[in-house]
TISE-747849 format. One line per field, with one value per residue (C-alpha): x, y, z; residue in three letters; residue number from 1. Coordinates in steps of 0.02 Angstrom, whole numbers, padded with zeros to 5 digits. Layout:
X X ... .
Y Y ... .
Z Z ... .
aa ALA ... .
i NUM ... .
***
This chain:
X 00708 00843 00762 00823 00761 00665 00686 00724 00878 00932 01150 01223 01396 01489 01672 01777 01916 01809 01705 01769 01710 01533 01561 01572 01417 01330 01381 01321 01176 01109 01173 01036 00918 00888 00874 01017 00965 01155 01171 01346 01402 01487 01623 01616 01688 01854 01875 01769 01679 01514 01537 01618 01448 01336 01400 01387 01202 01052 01038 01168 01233 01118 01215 01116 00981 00931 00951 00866 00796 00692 00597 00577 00622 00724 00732 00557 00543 00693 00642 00450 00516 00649 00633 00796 00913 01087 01245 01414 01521 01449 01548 01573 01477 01355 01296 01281 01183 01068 01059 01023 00905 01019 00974 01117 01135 01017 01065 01033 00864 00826 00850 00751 00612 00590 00482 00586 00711 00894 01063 01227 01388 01519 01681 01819 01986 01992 01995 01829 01738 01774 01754 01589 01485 01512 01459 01309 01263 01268 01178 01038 01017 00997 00864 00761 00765 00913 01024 01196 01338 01475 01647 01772 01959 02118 02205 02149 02198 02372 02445 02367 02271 02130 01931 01860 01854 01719 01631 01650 01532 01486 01429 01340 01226 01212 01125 01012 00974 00904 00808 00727 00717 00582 00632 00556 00703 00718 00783 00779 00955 00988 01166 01221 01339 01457 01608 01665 01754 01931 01970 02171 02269 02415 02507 02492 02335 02143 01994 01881 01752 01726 01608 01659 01527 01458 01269 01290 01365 01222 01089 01206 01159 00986 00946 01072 00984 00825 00852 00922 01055 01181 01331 01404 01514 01651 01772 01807 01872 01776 01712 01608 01443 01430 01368 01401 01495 01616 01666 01800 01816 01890 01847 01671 01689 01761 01594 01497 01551 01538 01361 01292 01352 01242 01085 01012 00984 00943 00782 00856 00996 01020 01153 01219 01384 01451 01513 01622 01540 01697 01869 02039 02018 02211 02301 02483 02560 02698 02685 02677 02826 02809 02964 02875 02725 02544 02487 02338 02199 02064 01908 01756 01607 01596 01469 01289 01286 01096 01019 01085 01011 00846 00854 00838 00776 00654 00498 00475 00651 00654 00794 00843 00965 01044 01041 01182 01149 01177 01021 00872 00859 00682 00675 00846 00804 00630 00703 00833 00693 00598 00735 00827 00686 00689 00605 00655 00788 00850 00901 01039 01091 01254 01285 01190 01265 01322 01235 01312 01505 01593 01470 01369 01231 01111 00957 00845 00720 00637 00538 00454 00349 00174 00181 00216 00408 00449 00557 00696 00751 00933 00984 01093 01125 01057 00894 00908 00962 00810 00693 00754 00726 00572 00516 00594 00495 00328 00354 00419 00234 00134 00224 00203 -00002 -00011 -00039 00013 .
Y 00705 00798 00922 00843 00684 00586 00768 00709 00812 00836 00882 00946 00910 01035 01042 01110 01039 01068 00927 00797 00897 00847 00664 00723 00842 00669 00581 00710 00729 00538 00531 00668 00534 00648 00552 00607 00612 00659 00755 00757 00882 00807 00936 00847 00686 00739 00765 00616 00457 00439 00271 00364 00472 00338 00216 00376 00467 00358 00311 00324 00468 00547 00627 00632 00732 00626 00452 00407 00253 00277 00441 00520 00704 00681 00853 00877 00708 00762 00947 00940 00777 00897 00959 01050 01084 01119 01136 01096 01165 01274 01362 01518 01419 01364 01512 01621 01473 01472 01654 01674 01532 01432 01231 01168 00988 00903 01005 01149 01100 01028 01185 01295 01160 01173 01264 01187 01330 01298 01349 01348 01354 01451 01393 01469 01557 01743 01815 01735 01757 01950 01964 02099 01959 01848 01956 02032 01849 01807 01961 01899 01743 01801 01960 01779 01694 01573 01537 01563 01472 01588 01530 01539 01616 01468 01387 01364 01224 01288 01331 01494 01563 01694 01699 01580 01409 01297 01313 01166 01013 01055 01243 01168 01057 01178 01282 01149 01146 01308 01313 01160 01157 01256 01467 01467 01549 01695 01853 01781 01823 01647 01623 01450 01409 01257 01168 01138 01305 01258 01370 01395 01292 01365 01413 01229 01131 01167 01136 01051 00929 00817 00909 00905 01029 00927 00966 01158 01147 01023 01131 01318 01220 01168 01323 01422 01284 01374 01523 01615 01726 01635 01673 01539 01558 01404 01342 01200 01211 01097 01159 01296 01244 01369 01551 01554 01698 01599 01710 01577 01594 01487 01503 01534 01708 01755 01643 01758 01929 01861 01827 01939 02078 02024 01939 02113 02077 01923 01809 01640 01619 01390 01361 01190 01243 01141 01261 01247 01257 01292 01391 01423 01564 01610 01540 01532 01624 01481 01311 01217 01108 00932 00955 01096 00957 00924 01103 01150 01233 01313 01329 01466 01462 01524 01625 01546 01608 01535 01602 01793 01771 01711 01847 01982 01878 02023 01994 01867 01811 01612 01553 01373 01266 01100 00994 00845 00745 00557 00535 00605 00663 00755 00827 00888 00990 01022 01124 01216 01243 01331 01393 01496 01555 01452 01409 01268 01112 00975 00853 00700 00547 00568 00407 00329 00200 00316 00499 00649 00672 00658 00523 00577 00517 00584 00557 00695 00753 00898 01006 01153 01243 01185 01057 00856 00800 00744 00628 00596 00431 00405 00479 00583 00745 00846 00747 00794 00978 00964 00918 01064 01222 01114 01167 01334 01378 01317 01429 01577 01546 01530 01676 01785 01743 01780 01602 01514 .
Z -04914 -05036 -05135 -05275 -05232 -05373 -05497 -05652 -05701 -05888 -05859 -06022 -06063 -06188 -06260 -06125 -06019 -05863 -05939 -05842 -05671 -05740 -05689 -05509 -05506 -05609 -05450 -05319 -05406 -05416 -05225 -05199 -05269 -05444 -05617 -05695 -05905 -05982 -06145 -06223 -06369 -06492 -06433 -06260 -06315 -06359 -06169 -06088 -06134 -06132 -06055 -05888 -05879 -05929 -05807 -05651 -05717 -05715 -05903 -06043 -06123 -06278 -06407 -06570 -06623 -06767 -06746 -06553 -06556 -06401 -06472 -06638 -06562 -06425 -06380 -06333 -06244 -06119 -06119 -06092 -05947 -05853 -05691 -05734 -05864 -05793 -05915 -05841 -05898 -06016 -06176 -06240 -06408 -06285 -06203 -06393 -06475 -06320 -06322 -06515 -06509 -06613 -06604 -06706 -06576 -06444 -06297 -06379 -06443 -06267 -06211 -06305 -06312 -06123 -05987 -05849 -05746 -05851 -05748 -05845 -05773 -05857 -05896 -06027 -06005 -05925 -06087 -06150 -06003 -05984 -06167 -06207 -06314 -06160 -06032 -06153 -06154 -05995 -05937 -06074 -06004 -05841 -05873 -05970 -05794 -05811 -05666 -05688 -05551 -05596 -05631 -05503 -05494 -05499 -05619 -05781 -05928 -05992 -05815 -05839 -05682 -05664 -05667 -05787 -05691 -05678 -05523 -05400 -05408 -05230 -05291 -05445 -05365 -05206 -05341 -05413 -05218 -05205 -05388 -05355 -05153 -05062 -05057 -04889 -04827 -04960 -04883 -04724 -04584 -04502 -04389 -04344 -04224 -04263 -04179 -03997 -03916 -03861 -03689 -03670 -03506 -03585 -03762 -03817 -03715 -03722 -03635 -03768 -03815 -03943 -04049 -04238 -04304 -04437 -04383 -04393 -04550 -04610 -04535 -04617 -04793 -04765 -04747 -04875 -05006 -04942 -04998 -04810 -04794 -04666 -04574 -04505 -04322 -04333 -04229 -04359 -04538 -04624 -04822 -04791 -04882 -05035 -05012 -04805 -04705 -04627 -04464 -04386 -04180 -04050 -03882 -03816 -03762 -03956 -04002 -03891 -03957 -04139 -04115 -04004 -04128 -04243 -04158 -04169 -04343 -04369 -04391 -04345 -04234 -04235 -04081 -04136 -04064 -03905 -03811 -03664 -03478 -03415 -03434 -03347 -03250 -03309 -03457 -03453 -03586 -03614 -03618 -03434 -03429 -03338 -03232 -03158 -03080 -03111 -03134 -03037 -03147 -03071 -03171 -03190 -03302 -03477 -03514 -03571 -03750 -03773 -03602 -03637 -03816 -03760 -03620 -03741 -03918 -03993 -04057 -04201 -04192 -04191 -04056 -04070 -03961 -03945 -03776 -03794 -03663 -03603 -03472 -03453 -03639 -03656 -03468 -03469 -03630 -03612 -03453 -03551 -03667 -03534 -03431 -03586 -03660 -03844 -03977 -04014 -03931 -04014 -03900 -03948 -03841 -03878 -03771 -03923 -04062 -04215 -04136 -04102 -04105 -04260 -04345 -04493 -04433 -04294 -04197 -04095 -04035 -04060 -03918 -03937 -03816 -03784 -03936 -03906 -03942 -04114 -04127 -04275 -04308 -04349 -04505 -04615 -04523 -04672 -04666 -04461 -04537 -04642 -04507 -04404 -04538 -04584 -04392 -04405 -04547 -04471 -04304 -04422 -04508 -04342 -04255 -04436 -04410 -04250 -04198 -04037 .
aa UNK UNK UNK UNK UNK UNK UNK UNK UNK UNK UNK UNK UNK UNK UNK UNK UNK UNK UNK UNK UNK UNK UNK UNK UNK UNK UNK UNK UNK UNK UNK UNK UNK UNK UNK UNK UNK UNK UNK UNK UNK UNK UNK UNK UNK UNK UNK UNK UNK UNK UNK UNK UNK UNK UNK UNK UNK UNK UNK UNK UNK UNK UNK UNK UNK UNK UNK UNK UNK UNK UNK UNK UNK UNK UNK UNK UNK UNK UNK UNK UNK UNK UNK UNK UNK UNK UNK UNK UNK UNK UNK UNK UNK UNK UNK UNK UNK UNK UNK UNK UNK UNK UNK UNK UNK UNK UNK UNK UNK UNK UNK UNK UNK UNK UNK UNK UNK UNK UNK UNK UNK UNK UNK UNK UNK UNK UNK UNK UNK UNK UNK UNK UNK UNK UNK UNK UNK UNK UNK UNK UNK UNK UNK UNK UNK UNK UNK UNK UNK UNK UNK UNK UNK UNK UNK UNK UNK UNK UNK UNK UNK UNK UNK UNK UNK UNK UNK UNK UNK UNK UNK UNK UNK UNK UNK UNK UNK UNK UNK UNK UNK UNK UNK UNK UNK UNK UNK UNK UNK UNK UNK UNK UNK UNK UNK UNK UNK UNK UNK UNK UNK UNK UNK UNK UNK UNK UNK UNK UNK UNK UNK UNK UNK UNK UNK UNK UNK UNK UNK UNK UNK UNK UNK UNK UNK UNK UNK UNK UNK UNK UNK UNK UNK UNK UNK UNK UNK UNK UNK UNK UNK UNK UNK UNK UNK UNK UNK UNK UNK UNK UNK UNK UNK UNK UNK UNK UNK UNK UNK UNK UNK UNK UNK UNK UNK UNK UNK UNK UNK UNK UNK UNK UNK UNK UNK UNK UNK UNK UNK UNK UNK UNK UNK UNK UNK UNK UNK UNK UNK UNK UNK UNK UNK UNK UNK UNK UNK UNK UNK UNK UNK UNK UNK UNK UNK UNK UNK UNK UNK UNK UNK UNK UNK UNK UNK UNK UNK UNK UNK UNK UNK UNK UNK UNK UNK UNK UNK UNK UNK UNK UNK UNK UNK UNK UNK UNK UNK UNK UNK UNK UNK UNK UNK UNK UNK UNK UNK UNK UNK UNK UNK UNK UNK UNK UNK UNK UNK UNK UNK UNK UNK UNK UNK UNK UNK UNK UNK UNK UNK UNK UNK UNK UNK UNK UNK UNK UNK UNK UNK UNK UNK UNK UNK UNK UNK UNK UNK UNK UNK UNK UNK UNK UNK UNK UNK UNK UNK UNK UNK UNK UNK UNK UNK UNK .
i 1 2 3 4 5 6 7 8 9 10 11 12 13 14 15 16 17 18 19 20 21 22 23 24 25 26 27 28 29 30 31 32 33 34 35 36 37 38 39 40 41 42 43 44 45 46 47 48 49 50 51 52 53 54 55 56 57 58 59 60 61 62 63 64 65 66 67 68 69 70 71 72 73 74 75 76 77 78 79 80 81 82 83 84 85 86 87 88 89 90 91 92 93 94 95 96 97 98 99 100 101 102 103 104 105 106 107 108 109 110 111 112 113 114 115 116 117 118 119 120 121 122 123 124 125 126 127 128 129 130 131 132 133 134 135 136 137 138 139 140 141 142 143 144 145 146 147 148 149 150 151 152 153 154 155 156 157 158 159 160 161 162 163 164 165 166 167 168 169 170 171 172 173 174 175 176 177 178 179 180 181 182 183 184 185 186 187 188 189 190 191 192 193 194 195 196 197 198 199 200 201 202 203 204 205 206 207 208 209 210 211 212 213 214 215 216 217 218 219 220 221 222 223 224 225 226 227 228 229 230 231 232 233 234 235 236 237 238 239 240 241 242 243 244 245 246 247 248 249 250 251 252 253 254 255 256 257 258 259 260 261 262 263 264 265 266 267 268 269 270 271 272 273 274 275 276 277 278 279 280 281 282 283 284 285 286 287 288 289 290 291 292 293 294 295 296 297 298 299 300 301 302 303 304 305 306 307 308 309 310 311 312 313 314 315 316 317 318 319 320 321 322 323 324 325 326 327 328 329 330 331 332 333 334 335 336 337 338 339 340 341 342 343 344 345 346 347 348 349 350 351 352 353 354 355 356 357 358 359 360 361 362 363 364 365 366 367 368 369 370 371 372 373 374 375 376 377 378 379 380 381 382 383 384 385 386 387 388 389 390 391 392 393 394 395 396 397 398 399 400 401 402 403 404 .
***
């Protein structure tokens, strides 16, 4: 389950033209399963309806401070009710009145008539933002325990570019995530592997598979939404989910050095990575013509990433693999399990109707050693990402106590 599932979720509107970005982050965050409770300045409605946000949050758009016919003071109802306040996108106006304590409108009475943890997302031109009352502002808010989801660098309204941008709806409700979501994670160095190594025939073909790395990258957010520090080692270039180190590779040996570099280091190391079990032993340097025949390419193994990690995982590090396989599911892994010196396996029929490869679904299984299989219906592959850190953070807790 989403961390934000069933969180009732108070999203303030103000009078910027990054207003309209708030109908997205609306929609990502009722997808999550949150109740979405929208609050529009008056401001905000010279750049969208309220009938657009009503129709996308889960009731309609509140706007008036005075004349509510569900509640005589509004702005306690939705601030003593909220789970979170987040304000996208969020003024220059916005951030002084909340500073100064000024509740002039409903959002910003909501706000100061609230215990519940308040993020505000920034957005202005360059020369607002970097202006000194904006920054003392923001630093304010901050040192009083509000969340801030910076503004980004692009182009801003005018054609003009620089810092100042609202952040993306992806990095907005990444950070609703991780206020609401466990911090089980905090502080914690986790590397995930993701995407199927290509090995060179020649300047053009590849020896590949038909992994598309969705599960790394599911499992890379889970636990970034967590609180973890993660570096992600790609082959693929999907979106990077928000806050990842991104350190792109393509074969398995360049997956190899990337990670072995810095396993020293870290607490987690997730290997949802298919890599290769084989490689030319020589790639041409041009491209193999077909005139020239049916080219004869001799193969040797790539190296086992996972078995050299679990040959020399120190103490208290938690190693995890993945076991694709299309027979034989839980002995095949439980094996590699054994045999490579893990954790944890999770184990997909890939063979299976909407598993594995490319679908964003899954189903596994998860083995650990000396415990019974657990098995993961099909699902979402965050909910399967979920269900892994879930088991991550129970052996970091048993192997923290001493426990078997």
């Amino acid at each position: 389950m989403s961390a934000l599932a069933g969180k009732r979720i108070v999203l303030g509107v103000t009078g910027g033209i990054a207003a309209y970005k708030a109908i997205e982050v609306s929609r990502r965050l009722v997808d999550a399963g949150a109740h979405v409770v929208p609050i529009m300045t008056e401001s905000a409605q010279h750049f969208i309806g309220t009938t657009t946000l009503s129709a996308l949050a889960s009731e309609p758009v509140q706007t008036d401070l005075w004349h509510n016919p569900s509640t005589p003071i509004p702005h306690t109802k939705f601030g003593q009710g909220a789970d979170l306040i987040l304000v996208a996108p969020a003024t220059a106006k916005l951030l002084a009145a909340y500073r100064m304590g000024y509740s002039h409108d409903l959002l910003t009475n909501t706000l100061i008539a609230t215990r519940a943890p308040v993020i505000v997302c920034p957005a202005m031109h360059t020369e607002m933002w970097e202006h000194p009352s904006v920054i003392d502002n923001i630093d304010t808010l901050r040192q009083r325990g509000v969340h801030v989801v910076e503004p980004e660098s692009g182009r801003l309204a005018g054609g003009d570019v620089g810092a100042g941008r609202l952040a993306s709806p992806e990095a907005i409700v990444a950070a609703a995530e991780r206020v609401l979501g466990p911090r089980d994670l905090t502080g914690v160095q986790v590397i995930v592997s993701a995407g199927g190594t290509r090995e060179p025939i020649d300047a053009v073909r590849v020896v590949a598979n038909r992994s598309s790395g969705k599960q790394g990258y599911a499992v890379a957010a889970e636990a970034l939404a967590r609180g973890a520090d993660v570096t992600l080692v790609s082959t693929v270039s999907l979106p990077a989910p928000v806050g990842a180190i991104v350190v792109p590779v393509e074969t398995a040996a360049e997956m190899q050095a990337a990670i072995e570099q810095r396993a020293p280091s870290a607490d987690v190391i997730v290997m949802a990575a298919a890599v290769a079990d084989f490689r030319p032993v020589a790639a041409a340097s041009g491209k193999i013509k077909k005139q020239d025949g049916v080219p004869e390419v001799l193969l040797e193994p790539t190296p086992d990433i996972l078995a050299g990690l679990g040959a020399t995982k120190p103490a208290r590090q938690v190693l995890v693999g993945f076991a694709a396989e299309t027979d034989d599911l839980v002995a095949n892994a439980q094996i590699k399990l054994t045999k490579k010196n893990l954790d944890l396996i999770v184990a997909n029929d890939v063979g299976a109707s909407q598993v594995g490869f490319a679908h964003d679904t899954n189903a596994v299984t998860l083995l650990r050693p000396d415990a019974e299989p657990v098995e993961i219906d099909l699902a979402a592959k965050r909910d399967v990402a979920r269900a892994v850190i879930n088991t991550i953070v129970e052996i970091r807790a048993s192997t923290q106590t001493g426990k078997d």
